[in-house]
C-alpha positions, 0 to 999 in steps of 0.5 A: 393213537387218535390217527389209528382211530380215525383211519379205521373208522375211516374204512368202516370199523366201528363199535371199538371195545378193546384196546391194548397194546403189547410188543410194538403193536396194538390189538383192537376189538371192533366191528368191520363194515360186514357187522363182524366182530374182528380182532385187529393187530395194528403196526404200521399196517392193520390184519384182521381176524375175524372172531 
C-alpha cells in the first residue's frame, strides 16, 4: 500500500480521502494535478475517473 502512495503522489495526485479495497483492487479518492477530484481503482495499473 505505501508504493501505491508513493507513485501516485509521484505523478501529481494529492489530497488522498478514501481508501478501500474491494475484489483484488483498491479504490482511492484523490486530487489529480488538474485539481480534479477523481475516483482511482488501482491493480496492477491505476484508471481514473473523474467525479
Amino acid at each position: 500500500m505505501i508504493s501505491i502512495l508513493k507513485r501516485l503522489k509521484s505523478e501529481g495526485y494529492r489530497g488522498i480521502s478514501k481508501i478501500e479495497y474491494d475484489n483484488g483492487a483498491y479504490e482511492i479518492k484523490a486530487t489529480n494535478s488538474s485539481d480534479k477530484q477523481v475516483k482511482l481503482d488501482v491493480k496492477s495499473t491505476i484508471s481514473e475517473k473523474v467525479e
